[in-house]
N, C-alpha and C positions, 0 to 999 in steps of 0.2 A: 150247622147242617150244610152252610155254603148257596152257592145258585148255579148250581151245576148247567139248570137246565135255560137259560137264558139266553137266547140266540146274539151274537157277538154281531151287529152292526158291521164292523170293520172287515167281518172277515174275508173280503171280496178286494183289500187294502191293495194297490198297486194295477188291480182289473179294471174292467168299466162298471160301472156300478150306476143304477137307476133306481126309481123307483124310490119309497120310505128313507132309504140311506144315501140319495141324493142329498148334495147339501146346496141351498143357494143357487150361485148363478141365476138371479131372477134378471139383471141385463142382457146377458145372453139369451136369456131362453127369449126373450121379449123382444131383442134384435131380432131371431130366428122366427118367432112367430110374422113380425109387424114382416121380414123379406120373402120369407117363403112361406109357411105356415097358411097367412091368411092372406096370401094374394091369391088374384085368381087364377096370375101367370104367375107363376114362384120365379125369383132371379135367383143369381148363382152368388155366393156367400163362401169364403173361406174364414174358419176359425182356424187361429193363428196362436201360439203360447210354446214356450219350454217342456222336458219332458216330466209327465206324469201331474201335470196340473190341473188335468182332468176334461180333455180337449172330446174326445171320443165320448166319454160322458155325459158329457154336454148334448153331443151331434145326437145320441142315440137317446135320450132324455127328453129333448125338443119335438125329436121327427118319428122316430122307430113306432111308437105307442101311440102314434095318432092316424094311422093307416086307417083303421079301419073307419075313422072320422070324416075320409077325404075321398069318396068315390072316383074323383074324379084326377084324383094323383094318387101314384105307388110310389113308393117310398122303399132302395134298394138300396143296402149296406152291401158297401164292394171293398175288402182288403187289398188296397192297392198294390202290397208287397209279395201277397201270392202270386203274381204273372211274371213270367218270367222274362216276357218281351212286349214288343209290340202290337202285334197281330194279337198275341194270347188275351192280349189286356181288351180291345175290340170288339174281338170274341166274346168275350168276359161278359161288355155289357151286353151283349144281344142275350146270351145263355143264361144270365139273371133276371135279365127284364121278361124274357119269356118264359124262364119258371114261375115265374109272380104274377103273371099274365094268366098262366094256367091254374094256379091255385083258387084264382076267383073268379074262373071260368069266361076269360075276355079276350081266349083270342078267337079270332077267323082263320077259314081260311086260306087268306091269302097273308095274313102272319105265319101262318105253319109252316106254308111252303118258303117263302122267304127263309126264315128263320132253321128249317131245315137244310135249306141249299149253304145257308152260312156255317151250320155247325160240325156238318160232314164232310166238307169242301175245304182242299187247301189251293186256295186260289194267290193270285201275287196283290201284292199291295192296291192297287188301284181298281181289280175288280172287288177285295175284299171290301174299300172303303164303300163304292158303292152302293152294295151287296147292306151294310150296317145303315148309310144311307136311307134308302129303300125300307128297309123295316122299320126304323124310325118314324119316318112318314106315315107309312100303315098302322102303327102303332098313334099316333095322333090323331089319324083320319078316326080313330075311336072315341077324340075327344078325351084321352090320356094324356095326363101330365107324368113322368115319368123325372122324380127326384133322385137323382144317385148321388151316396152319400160315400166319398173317398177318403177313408182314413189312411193315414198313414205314406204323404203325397207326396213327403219327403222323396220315398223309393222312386219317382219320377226323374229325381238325377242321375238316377243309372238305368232305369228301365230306358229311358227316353232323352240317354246322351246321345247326343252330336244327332239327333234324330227330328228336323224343326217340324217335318211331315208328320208327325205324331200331333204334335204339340198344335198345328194347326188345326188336325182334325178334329182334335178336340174341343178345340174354339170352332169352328164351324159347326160343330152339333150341338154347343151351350148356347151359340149367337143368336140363330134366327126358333124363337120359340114358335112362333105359328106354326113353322116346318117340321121340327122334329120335338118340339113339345119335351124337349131336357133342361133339366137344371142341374145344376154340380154343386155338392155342399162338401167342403175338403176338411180335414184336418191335417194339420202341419207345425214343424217344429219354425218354420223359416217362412217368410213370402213367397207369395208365389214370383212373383220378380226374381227374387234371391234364387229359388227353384230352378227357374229360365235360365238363370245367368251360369249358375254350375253345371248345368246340363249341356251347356255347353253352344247354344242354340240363339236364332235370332226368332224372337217369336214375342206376339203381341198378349197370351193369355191373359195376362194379370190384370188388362185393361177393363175383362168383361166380369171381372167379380164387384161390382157395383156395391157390393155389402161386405165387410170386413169383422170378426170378433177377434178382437186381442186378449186372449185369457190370461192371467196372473193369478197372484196369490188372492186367497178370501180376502174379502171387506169384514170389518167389525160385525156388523150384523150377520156374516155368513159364519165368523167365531163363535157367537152365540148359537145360533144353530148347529154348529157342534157341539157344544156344551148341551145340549139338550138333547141329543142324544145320551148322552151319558147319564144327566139326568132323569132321563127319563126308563132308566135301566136303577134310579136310589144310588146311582153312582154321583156326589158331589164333592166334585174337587174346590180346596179351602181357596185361600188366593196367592199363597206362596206355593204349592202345587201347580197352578192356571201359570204364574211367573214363570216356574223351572220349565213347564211344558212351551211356553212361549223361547224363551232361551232357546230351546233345542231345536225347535220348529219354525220360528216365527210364524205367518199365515198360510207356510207353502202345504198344500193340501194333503200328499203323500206322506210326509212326514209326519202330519198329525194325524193320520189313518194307520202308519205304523207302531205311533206309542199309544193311538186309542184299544187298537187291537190289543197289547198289551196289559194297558189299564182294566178292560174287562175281563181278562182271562186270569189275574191277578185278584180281582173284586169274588169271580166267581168260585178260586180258593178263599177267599174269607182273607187275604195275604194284604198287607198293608201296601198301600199306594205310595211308591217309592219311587219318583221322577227318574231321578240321578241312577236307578239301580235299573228304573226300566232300561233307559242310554244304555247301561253296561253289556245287557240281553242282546238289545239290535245295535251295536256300533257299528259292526261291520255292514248291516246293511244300508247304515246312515253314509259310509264312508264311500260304499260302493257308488249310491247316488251320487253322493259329491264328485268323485269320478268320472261318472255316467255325465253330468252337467258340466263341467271343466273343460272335457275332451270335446266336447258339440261347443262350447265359446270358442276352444283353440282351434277347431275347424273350420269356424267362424269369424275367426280371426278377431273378435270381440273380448278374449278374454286377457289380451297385455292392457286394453280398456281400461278393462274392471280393475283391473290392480291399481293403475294410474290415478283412479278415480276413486279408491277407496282411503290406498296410501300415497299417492303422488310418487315424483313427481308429474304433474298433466303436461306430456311434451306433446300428444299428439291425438290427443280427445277435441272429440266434436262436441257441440250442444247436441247436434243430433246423434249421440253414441249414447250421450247420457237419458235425452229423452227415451230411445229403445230398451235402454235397459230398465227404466221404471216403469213404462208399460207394460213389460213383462212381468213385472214385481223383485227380480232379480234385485236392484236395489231401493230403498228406500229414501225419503230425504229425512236427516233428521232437524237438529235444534241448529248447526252450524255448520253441516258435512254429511255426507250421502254414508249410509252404511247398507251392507249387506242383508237380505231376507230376516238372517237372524244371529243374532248375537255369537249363538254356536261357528255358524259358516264363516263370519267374520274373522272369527278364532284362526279356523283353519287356514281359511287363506291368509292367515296373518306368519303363520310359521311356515307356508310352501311360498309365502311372495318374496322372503329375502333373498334367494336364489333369483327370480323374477327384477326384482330389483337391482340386481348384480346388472343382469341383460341390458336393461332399457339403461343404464347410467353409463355401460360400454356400448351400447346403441348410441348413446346422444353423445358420445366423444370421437365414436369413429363419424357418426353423420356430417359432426362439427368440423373433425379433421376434410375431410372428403371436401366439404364447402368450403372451406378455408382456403385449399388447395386451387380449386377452379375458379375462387375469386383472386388467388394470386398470379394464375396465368393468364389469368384474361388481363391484368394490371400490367405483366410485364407485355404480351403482347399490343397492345392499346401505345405503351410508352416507346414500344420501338417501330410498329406499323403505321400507329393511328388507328382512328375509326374503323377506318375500311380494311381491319386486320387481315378477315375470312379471305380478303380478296389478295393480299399482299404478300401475307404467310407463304402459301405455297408457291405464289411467286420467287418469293426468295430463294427458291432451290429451281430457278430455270436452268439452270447448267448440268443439274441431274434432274432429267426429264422422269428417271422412275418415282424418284422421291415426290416429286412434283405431281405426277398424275396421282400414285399413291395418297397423298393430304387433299387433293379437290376430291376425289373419288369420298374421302373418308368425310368431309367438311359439308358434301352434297345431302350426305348419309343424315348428317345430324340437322340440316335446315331440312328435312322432308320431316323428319320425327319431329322437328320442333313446330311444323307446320301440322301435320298429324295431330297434334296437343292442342291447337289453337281451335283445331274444330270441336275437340270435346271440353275445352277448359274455357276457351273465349280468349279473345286476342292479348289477353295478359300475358299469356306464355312467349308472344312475341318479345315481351320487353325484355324475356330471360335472357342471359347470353346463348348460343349453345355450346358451349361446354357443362353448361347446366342438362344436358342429353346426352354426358357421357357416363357410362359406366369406368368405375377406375382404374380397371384396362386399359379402356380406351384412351382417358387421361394420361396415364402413363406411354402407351406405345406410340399414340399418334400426335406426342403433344412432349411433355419433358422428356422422355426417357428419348423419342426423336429427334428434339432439336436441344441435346443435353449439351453437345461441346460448343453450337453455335450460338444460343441464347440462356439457357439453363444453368450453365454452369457458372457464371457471371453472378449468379443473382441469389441461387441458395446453395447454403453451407451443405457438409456432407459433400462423400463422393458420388459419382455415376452406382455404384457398388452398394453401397446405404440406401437409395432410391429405390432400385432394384428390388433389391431385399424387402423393401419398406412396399411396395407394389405387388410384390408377390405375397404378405402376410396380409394385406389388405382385404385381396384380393380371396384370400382362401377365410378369414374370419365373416365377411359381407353376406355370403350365402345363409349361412348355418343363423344368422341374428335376422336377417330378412324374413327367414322362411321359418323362426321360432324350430330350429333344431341345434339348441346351443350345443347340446349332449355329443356333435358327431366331433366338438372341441376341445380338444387338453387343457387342461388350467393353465398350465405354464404358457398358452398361445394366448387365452382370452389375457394375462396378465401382460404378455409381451404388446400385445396387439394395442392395451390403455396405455401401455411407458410410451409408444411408437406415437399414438395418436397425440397425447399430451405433450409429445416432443414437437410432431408437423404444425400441433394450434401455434406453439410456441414462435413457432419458425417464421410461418404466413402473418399473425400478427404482430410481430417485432421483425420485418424487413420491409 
């Protein structure tokens, strides 16, 4: 007869979903309750995770459905990504706070007319801020807590690039709760730090979220809790079934909401539960994720990371690269070596990372050559100046005063930068040389390729013409591997570019 009529839990798979087919997050909900929920002043709280790990589910899980609980706070889901700009987004909150204001019959007034003067009026920046200001206030002299819950906070690096006047304001209206009686509950793929920094902006927000959720993947117990959905539909999967689903899924939520969906709509034909055949149905949409997740690490610059840390080799991982990525559940630790969410993903990037691999092993030979190079001219200069190279160098050419202003002008350039570094790195950057501040232009033009017939030539093999050449492919390969765009490069360059590199290690370490 089949179960035709069985309502599919899942079918809301990739949405936000509350309620009965909420699974877990009892940490979250219990961060959110203990910061906002049950305080009497709610503070401001970002939930932070990768995508589709159920970040929005959460926020609307915790806060949405307990409105009516909290007389004395409203609780306002705002889709950050709908405004198009600054002002709009402002706007935004005045027009939500005051439609929900009138739903439960709480405004005056003297919220109306405020609130009307904002929403008709296109006033310039600083009377608008006021103007939001101002109702705020009114809106708390009611004894109103007013939670706005910002999903999707990410869109704040473009809403609110190169824009700090935004980003302050918005800290000014989270900061002082007596005043304006807001709190801010975000969701996001990224920090709010991380937010600031791509938005291009010098701005303190992230100081005043006093509360942080880190979502990832389910915990064992939140596994169970799937299972039990399933069970509790006479759906029981054996334990080589739960294996295959875990292979393909590991604990990442989306994934096992896309093959649950599956499972039951396959139970409810009477049709045998077939792991490996469900994968076959949705690959493309597992593929597409994978994607969707790939392209946010490489924007993130996190994901030549991931690769280093799964297959090595680790040229240029942090502990703290590692610890981010297990907080987010990205990867896991296993019995001797970190792997991927799930066995499946592991797969994949195990056949997209040998191209990856290719990169970072002609990354660490040109890096290699590049330093090899600036620690042999600072060797040759040192044995023919001395110490006090910086100062003698361009001495050396007082007879051509252009040459001469040209190397101070250029040597000035690189103790400001190297001085520049010392304030965000700490006086170790002092002990560098600076040649360690050049890019390998500069190396080349204001340094060998410069003083080639007078000191350079003596010292390495090859002509003026080999150097040259060898600076100009340096020079053109450095971009494209820095900035993860290997693709704008020919094969035949990336291979000239490792014979090139392996020849200058060659050269620098045996002279």
């Amino acid at each position: 007869m089949g179960n035709k009529n069985i309502i599919n839990p899942f079918i809301n798979k990739g949405r936000i979903i509350t309620g009965n087919e909420f699974i877990g997050r009892l940490s979250g909900l219990k961060n959110i309750q203990k910061n906002v929920t049950n305080l009497s002043i709610p503070i401001n709280l970002a939930i932070i995770g990768y995508p589709r790990v159920g970040k929005s589910s959460l926020a609307k899980q915790s806060l949405f459905f307990l409105d009516h609980e909290q007389n004395h706070k409203i609780f306002i889901w705002i889709d950050f990504s709908s405004f198009s700009n600054r002002d709009t987004f402002f706007k935004g909150l005045v027009r939500y706070s005051y439609r929900e204001l009138g739903k439960k019959n709480l405004n005056t007034a003297a919220i109306n007319i405020i609130a009307d003067e904002i929403l008709k009026s296109n006033k310039d920046w600083d009377d608008l801020k006021f103007d939001v200001e101002n109702y705020f206030e009114e809106v708390r002299y009611q004894s109103i807590y007013t939670v706005f819950i910002l999903d999707e906070f990410d869109e704040a690096r473009k809403k609110f690039e190169n824009n700090t006047e935004a980003f302050r304001e918005l800290r000014h209206l989270a900061y002082d709760a007596s005043k304006f009686g807001i709190a801010l509950v975000t969701t996001s793929r990224r920090s709010i730090r991380e937010i600031e920094i791509q938005s291009k902006v010098s701005s303190t927000l992230d100081g005043l979220f006093s509360a942080k959720e880190y979502l990832g993947m389910y915990d064992p117990e939140e596994i169970q809790e799937y299972y039990n959905l399933l069970t509790g539909l006479d759906i029981n999967l054996d334990n080589r079934q739960k294996e295959d689903l875990i292979f393909y899924c590991g604990n990442h939520p989306y994934l096992l909401a896309l093959f649950g969906f599956e499972i039951v709509e396959l139970f409810k034909e009477n049709s045998l539960i077939d792991i490996h055949s469900i994968y076959k149905r949705i690959q493309l949409q597992v593929f597409n994720y994978y994607e969707q997740l790939i392209d946010l690490l490489k924007e993130d610059k996190t994901y030549s990371k991931l690769i280093q840390i799964l297959f090595g080799p680790k040229i240029n991982v942090r502990l703290s690269d590692i610890d981010e990525l297990l907080i987010y559940g990205i990867i896991t630790k296993g019995i001797e070596e970190y792997i991927a969410f799930s066995k499946h993903f592991q797969g994949y990037l195990n056949v997209i990372h040998r191209e990856e691999k290719i990169d970072i092993e002609t990354w660490q030979l040109l890096s290699r050559a590049e330093k090899g190079l600036r620690q042999f001219a600072l060797k040759i200069f040192i044995n023919k100046f001395g110490e006090n190279w910086i100062i003698d160098y361009p001495n050396y050419y007082s007879s051509i005063p252009q040459k001469k202003e040209l190397l101070t002008k250029k040597i000035s350039e690189l103790i400001k930068s190297q001085e520049r570094d010392s304030l965000q790195y700490g006086t170790l950057a002092l002990n560098l040389s600076i040649l360690d501040q050049t890019y390998i232009h500069q190396l080349f033009d204001y340094f060998i390729l410069f003083s080639w017939d007078d000191i350079f030539s003596k010292s390495l093999p090859k002509d003026k013409k080999y150097w040259k050449e060898a600076k100009d492919l340096l020079e053109k390969i450095r971009n494209p591997f820095a900035h993860h765009k290997v693709e704008l490069l020919q094969d035949w360059e990336i291979v000239k570019a490792e014979t090139l590199c392996k020849e200058i290690i060659n050269i620098v370490e045996h002279n």
